[in-house]
C-alpha positions in Angstrom: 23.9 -46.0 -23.2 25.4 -45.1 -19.8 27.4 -42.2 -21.3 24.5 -40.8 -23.0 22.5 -41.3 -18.9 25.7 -39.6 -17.5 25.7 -36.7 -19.7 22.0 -36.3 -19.2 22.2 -36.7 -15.2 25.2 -34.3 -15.4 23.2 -31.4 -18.0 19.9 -31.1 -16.0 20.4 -29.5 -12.2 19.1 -31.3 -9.5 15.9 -30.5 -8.5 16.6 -28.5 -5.2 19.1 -26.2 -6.8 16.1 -25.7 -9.5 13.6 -25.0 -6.9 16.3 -22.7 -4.8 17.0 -20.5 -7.9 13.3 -20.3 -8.6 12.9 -18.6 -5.2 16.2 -16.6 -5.4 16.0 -15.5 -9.3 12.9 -12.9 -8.7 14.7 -11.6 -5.2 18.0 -11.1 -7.4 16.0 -8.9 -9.9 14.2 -6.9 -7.6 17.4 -5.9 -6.4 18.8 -4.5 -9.3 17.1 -1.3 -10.2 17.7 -0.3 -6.2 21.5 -1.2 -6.7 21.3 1.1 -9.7 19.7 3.9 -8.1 21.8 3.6 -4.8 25.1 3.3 -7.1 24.3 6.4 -8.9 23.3 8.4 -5.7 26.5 7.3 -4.2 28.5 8.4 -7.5 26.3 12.1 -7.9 27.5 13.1 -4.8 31.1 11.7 -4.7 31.5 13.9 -7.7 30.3 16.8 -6.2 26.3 17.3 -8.6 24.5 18.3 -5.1 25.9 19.2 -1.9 22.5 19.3 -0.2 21.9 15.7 -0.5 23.7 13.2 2.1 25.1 10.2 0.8 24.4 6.8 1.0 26.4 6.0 3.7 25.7 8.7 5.8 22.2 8.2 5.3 22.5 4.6 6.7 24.4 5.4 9.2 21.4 8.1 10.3 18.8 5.6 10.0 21.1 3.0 12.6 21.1 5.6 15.1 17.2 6.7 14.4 16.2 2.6 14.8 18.7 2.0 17.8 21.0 5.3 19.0 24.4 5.6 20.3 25.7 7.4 17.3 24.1 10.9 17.2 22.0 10.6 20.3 19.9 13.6 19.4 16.1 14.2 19.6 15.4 11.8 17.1 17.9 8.7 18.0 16.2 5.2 18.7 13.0 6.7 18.4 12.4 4.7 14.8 9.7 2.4 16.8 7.9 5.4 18.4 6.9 7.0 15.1 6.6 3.8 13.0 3.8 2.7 15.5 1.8 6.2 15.8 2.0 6.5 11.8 1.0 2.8 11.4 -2.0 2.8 13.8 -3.4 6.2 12.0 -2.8 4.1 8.9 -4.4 1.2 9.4 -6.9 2.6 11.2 -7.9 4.9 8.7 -7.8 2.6 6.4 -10.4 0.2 7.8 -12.7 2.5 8.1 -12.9 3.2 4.9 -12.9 -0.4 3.7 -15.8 -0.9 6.1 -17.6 2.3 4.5 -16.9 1.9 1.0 -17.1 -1.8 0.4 -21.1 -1.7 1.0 -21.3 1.7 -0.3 -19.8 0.2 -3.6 -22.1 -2.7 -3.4 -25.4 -0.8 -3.3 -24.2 1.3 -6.2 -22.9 -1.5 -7.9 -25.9 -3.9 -7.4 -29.1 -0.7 -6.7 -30.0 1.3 -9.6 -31.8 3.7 -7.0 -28.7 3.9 -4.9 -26.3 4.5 -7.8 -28.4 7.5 -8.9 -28.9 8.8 -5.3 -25.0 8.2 -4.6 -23.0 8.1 -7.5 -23.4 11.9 -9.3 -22.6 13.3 -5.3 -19.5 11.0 -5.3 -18.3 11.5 -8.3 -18.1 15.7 -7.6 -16.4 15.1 -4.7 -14.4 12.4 -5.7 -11.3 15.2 -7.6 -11.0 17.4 -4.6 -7.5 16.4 -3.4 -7.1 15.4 0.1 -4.7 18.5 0.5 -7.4 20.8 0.1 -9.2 18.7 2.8 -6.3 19.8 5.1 -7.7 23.1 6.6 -11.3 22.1 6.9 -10.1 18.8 8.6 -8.3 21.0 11.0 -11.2 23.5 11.5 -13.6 20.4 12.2 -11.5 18.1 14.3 -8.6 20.4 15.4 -4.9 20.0 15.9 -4.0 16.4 16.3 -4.3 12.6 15.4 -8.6 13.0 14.8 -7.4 15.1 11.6 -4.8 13.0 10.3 -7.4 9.8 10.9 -10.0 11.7 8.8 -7.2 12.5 5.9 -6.0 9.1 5.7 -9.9 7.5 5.5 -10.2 10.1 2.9 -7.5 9.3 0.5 -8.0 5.5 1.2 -12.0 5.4 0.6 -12.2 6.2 -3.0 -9.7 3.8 -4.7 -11.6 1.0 -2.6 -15.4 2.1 -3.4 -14.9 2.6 -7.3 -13.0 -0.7 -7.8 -15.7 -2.3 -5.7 -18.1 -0.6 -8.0 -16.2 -1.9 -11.1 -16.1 -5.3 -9.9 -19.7 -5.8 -8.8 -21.5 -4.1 -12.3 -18.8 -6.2 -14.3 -19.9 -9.6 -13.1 -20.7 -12.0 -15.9 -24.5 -12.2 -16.4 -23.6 -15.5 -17.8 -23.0 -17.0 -14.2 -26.3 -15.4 -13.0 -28.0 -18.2 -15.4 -25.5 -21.1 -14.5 -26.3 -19.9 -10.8 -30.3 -20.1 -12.0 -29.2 -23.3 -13.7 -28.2 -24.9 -10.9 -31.2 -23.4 -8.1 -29.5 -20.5 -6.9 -31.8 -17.6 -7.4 -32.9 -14.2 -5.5 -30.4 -13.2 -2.4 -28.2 -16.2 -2.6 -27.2 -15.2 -6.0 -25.3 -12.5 -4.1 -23.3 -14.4 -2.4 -22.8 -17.7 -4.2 -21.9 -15.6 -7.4 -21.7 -11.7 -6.9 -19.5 -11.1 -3.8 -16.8 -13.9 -5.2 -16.8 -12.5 -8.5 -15.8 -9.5 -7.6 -13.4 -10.1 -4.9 -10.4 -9.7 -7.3 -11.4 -5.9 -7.9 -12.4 -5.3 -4.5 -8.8 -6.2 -3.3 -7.0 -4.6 -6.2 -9.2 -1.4 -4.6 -7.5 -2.5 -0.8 -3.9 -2.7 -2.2 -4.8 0.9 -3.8 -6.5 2.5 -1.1 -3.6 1.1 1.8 -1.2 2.3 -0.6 -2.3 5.5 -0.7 -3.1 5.6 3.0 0.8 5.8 3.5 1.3 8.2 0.9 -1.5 10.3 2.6 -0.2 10.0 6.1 2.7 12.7 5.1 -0.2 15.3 5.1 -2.3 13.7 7.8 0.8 14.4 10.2 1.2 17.8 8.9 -1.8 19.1 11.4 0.6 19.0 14.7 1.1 15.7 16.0 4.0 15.4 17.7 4.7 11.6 16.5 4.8 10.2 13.8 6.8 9.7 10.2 4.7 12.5 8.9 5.8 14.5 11.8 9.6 13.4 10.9 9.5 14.3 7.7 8.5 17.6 8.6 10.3 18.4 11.2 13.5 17.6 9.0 12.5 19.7 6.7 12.1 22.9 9.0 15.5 21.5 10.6 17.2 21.3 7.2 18.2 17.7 8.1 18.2 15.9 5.0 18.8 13.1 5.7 16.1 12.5 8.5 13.4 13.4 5.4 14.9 10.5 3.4 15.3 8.1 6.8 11.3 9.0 6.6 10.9 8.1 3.1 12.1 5.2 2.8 10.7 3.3 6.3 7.5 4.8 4.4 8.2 2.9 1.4 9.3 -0.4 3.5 6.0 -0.4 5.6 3.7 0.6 2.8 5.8 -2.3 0.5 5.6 -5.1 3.5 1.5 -3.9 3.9 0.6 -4.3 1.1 2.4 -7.9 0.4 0.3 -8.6 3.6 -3.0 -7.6 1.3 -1.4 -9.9 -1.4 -1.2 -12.8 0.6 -4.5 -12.6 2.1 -5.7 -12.2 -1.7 -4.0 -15.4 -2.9 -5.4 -17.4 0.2 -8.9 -16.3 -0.6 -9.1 -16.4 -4.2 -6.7 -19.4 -5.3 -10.3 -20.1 -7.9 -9.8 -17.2 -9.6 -7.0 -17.5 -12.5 -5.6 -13.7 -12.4 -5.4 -13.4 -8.4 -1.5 -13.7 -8.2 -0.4 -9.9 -6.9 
């Protein structure tokens, strides 16, 4: 009896190695398509497939002196900070306004047969024109500078958010309506007690889109002649043939429109822990 107690003790891991690979197993496998990808940039140009990219190395040792200086110490060293904060305020800003905008625009068109038919055909034609054709008006109306690239970014951030806010509030169960009824919650407190939580998990699947794309937009936004910015970077390394300040761009892009949007994530697991498919 004590062998067979030993051999079971000794087969089953303790319980805080089994928690600590629970945490480490999903960081582990994120990391292996960018290890790919990275080993196989390294590779294409140690073999000579492009001479106009940079390698990995040289790329990393860029972005060091573009966060801290002292390696190139050109226009662009240790001024990571000063661009990440310009493109982020434009960003974020942008992007609240449009969550303030199209949240209750969504509602009333989700919720006010009137409003939809007032609202919704006009939305819907202007919904396909791409935010890059909105670049030269943008720059007629509010001139060279951060006021256009605020404007872009609301623009490509408000319709993700308003038609998954739409979705959400015309796909609530008219089932819970009765059970509300049910239990003597009628008239506007149905809209709060049932309709506003019932949709939350499509209104923030519609703020995870709409932030996402905010970044994405930001590229354009900065093309109307601010001088800061990653937009601005990007740019400039293009016209400057620096290669590898475009990538250096690109990927603090990707990191601060990946870290933002696990910031919408946990706010969306706080809020709806109810709700069965809220895990982002």
């Amino acid at each position: 009896m004590s062998d067979v107690t030993l051999t079971q003790s000794t087969a089953v891991p303790p319980l805080p190695a089994l928690r600590l690979w629970r945490h480490v197993r999903p960081v582990l496998l994120s990391l292996i398509v960018p290890l790919l990808l990275l080993a196989f940039w390294h590779w294409a140009v140690a073999a000579g497939m492009t001479r106009l990219i940079p390698s990995p190395a040289e790329v990393a040792e860029y972005m060091v002196d573009f966060a801290v200086g002292g390696i190139w110490d050109d226009a662009f060293s240790a001024t990571l900070h000063i661009h990440l904060l310009a493109s982020a305020s434009r960003v974020y800003g942008g992007f609240l306004l449009a969550a303030l905008v199209a949240v209750p625009i969504g509602i009333l068109i989700g919720r006010v047969a009137l409003v939809r038919q007032l609202l919704d055909p006009f939305l819907q034609l202007m919904r396909p024109i791409p935010v890059t054709a909105w670049l030269p008006l943008s720059m007629i109306l509010f001139g060279l500078g951060t006021q256009s690239a605020f404007f872009l970014v609301f623009l490509g951030a408000f319709y993700p958010i308003l038609l998954n806010t739409i979705l959400g509030v015309k796909n609530v169960e008219p089932r819970l309506f009765e059970a509300a009824a049910m239990l003597g919650c009628r008239g506007n407190a149905q809209f709060f007690r049932v309709v506003l939580p019932a949709s939350l998990p499509s209104i923030f699947t519609g703020l995870r889109l709409g932030l996402g794309l905010a970044w994405f937009v930001i590229v354009v936004g900065e093309m109307t002649g601010v001088p800061q910015g990653l937009g601005a970077v990007i740019m400039d390394g293009r016209t400057l043939s620096r290669t590898e300040l475009v990538i250096c761009g690109m990927i603090v892009i990707g990191i601060a429109g990946f870290l933002s949007d696990r910031l919408v994530v946990l706010l969306m697991n706080r809020l709806l822990r109810w709700s069965p498919m809220h895990r982002g």
